[in-house]
N, C-alpha and C positions, 0 to 999 in steps of 0.2 A: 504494500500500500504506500502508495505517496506521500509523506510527511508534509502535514500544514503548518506554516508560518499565520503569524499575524503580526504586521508589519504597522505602527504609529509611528507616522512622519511627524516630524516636530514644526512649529513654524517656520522654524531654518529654510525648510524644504520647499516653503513659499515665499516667504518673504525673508529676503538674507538679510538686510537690516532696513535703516531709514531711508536710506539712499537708492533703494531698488525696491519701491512698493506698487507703481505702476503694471498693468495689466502685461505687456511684453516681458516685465522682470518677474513677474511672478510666472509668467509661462517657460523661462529659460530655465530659470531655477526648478520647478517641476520635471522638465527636460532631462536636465541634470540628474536628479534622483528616478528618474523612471529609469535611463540605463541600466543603472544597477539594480532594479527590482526586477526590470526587465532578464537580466544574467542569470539572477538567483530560479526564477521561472525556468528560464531553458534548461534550467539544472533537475528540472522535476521535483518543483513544490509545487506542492496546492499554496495560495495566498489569499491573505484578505488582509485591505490596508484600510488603516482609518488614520483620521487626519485634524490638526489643527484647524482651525479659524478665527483666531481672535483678530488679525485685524481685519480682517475682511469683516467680519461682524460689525466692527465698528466703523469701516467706511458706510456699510448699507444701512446703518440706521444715521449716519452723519448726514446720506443724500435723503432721507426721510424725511431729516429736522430740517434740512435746507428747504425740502420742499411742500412744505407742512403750512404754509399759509398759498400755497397754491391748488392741494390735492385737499386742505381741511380734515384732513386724518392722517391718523400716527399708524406706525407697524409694530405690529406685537412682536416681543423678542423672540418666539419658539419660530413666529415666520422668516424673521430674519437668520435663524440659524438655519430653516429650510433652505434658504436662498442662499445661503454659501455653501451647502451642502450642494447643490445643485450647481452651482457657478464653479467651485474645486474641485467636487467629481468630475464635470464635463472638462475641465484642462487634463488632469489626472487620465480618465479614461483617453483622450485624443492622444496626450505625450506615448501612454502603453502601447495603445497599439501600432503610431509610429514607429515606436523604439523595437516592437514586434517585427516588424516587418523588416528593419534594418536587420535585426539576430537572427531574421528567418523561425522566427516561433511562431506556431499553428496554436495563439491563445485568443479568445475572446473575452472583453473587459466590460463590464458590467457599473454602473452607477448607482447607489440606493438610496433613498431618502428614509432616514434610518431614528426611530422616537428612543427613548431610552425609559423603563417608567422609572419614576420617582416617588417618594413618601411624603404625602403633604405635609404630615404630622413631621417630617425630621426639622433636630430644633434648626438647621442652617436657613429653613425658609423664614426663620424669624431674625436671623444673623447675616442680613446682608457686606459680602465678604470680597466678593468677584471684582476686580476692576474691569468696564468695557468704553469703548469708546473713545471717545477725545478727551485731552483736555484743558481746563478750564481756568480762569480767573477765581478770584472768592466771591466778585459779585456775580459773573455769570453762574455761578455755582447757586448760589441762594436763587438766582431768577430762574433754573434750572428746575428746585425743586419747587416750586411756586408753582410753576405752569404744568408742569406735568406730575408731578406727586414721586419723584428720583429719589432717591438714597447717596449723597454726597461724600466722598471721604478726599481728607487729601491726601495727593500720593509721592512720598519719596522727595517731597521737595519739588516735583514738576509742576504741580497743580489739581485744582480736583477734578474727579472723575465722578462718573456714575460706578455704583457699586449694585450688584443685584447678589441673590441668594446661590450657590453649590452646592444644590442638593446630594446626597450619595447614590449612586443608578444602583437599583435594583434588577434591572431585567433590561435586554435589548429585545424590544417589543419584536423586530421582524429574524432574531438569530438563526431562526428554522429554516428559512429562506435562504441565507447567508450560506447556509453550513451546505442545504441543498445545491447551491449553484456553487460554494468552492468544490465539493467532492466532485461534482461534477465536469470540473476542467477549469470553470469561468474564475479570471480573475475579480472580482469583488473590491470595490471601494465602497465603503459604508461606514457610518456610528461618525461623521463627521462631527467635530466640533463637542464630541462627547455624546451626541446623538438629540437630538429635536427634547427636550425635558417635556415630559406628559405626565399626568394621572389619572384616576381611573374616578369619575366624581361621583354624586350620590344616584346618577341614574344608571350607574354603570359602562359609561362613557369615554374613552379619552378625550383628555382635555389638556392642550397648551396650557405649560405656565410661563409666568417673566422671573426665567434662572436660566441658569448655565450650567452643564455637567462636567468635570472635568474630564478630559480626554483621554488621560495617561489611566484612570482608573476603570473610564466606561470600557478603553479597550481590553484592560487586565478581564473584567469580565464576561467583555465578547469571546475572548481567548480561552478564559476555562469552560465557558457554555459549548465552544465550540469542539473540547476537549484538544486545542491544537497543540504540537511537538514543540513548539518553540514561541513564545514573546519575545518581538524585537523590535526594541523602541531605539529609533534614532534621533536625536538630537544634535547639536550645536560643539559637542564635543568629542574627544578621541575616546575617552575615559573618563570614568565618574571618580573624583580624584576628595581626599582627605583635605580639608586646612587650603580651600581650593582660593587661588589667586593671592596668598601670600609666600612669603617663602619659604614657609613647612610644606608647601602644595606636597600631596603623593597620591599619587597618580594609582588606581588598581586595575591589576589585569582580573580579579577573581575576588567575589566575597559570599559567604556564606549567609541561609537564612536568618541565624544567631549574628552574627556580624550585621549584618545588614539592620536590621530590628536594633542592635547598640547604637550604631552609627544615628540611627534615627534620633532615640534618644538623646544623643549627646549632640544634635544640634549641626551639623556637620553639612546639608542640604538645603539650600534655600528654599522657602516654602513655594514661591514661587515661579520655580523652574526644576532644579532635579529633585526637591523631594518628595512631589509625587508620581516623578518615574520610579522613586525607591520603593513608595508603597503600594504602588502598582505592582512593583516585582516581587515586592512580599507576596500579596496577595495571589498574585497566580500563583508562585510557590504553594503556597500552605492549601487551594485549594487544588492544584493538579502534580503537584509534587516534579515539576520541572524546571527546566531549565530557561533563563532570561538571559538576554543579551542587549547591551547600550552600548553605541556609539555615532559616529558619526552618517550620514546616509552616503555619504560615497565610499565607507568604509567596508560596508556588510558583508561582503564576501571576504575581505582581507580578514574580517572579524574570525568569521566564520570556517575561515581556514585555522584560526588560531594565532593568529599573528598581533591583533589588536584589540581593544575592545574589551568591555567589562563584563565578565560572569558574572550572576547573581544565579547562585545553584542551591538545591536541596541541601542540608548538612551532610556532609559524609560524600557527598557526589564530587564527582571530578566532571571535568569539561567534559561534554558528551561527543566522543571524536568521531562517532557514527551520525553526525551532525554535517559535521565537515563539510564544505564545499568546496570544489576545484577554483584553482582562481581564477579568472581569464583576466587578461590581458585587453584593455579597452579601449586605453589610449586615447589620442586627442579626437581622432573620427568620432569617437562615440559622444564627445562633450563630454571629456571625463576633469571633474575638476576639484579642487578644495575648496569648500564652504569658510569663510571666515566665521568664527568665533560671532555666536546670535542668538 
């Protein structure tokens, strides 16, 4: 049988920083990481990738506000996460099969508009926590919550933002579908952006809320629903490193569930960027008892030959080398490139 990956592209993978956010730079950069999922495929995986969208999110609800005394109505957030689900899939699925047709793989790629459920009751929807959007002055920010009823925080020194609820996913509402069409051959792009946040209301319904799911966690989910071989989340870096960007940095090729769970504890992860790829990686672990891998997306196969790349494995597990991938050779034809640091 085929070994399944599930593959979370970080926003690296769309958007490499401030200087390349426009529609042509997010299509290159996609480009760029399809090659190599592209590779890993001809290698005979099954795949399912899901995918960032914060800024995209926050462009479509910016042309909302821009144009909100024009249209006289606002866009619900579960719609705007539809609508980059739909806008990232469609680059995503065009770059694959491209990049198919270059490698000569006989794959068909697939798009999903993918809900995630949610717990209305969890306290986070009473703890708005999420930053999205632009941002803001302290006056726009008061006139901000005025008009629309926003949750304001400021961020970092840049300014305020809108802040809404991260609820914890419970369930990928269409997973059955998903796991149907990867066994089946199709490459699969779905659970964008953490996956559309729904609930289930008192008539028995789904129903959009105004939240956000995190991504790194909806995919650990999708991943053990899916019961797949491998979690592999790329990111912005080489390695998920200790004491990271001073000059204790230490770099890890390999850490354990118990490691991994200390590390957490001791603060070591920035909450909003790797450490909840770590408890993503927990959590598959402790529910499917395998093996994770992080790093870079142009790294994957190098990872995966064992060359780079951070294990997060079972106690007592060693790198799984019946994992292994051949490496090929991709070069510049293929747009093979290094992602700066995002």
């Amino acid at each position: 049988m085929q070994p399944l990956a599930v593959i979370a592209i970080g926003g690296n993978s769309i958007v490499r920083d401030s200087e390349h956010q426009a529609l042509p730079d997010q299509k290159a950069a996609i480009q760029a990481t399809a090659v190599h999922i592209a590779a890993l495929v001809a290698q005979d995986w099954h795949v399912v990738i899901t995918h960032g969208n914060g800024p995209q999110v926050g462009f479509i609800l910016l042309r909302a506000e821009l144009a909100h005394h024009v249209l006289h109505h606002g866009l619900p957030l579960d719609v705007a996460v539809a609508d980059s689900q739909g806008g990232i899939g469609y680059m995503l699925q065009q770059a694959l099969e491209n990049e198919f047709r270059r490698q000569h793989v006989q794959k068909q790629v697939i798009a999903l508009v993918t809900q995630t459920l949610v717990d209305p009751s969890d306290p986070a929807m009473q703890q708005p926590s999420k930053p999205i959007g632009m941002f803001y002055t302290a006056e726009e920010s008061e006139q901000k919550q005025r008009e629309y009823g926003w949750t304001m925080r400021e961020d970092a020194g840049r300014g305020w933002r809108r802040v809404v609820p991260s609820p914890y996913p419970r369930q990928i509402i269409e997973s059955a579908t998903i796991e149907t069409m990867a066994r089946a051959g199709f490459v699969v792009i779905s659970t964008g952006g953490g996956g559309v946040p729904v609930i289930v209301n008192e008539q028995g319904d789904l129903e959009g809320i105004e939240a956000v799911v995190d991504k790194d966690l909806a995919s650990s989910l999708l991943a053990s629903t899916l019961h797949a071989d491998l979690l592999l989340i790329s990111t912005g870096v080489e390695k998920v490193a200790l004491h990271y960007r001073t000059p204790q940095q230490h770099n890890l090729d390999q850490m354990s569930l118990s490691e991994a769970r200390h590390y957490i504890k001791e603060g070591h992860f920035a909450k909003g960027s790797m450490e909840p790829k770590i408890r993503a990686a927990i959590e598959f672990i402790e529910r499917e008892n395998k093996a994770v891998l992080i790093t870079r997306p142009e790294l994957l196969l190098h990872a995966l030959s064992g060359n780079t790349g951070t294990w997060v494995l079972p106690d007592g597990m060693a790198i799984p080398t019946h994992l292994y991938a051949m490496e090929t050779e991709l070069g510049e034809d293929y747009g093979y490139q290094l992602f700066s640091q995002g």
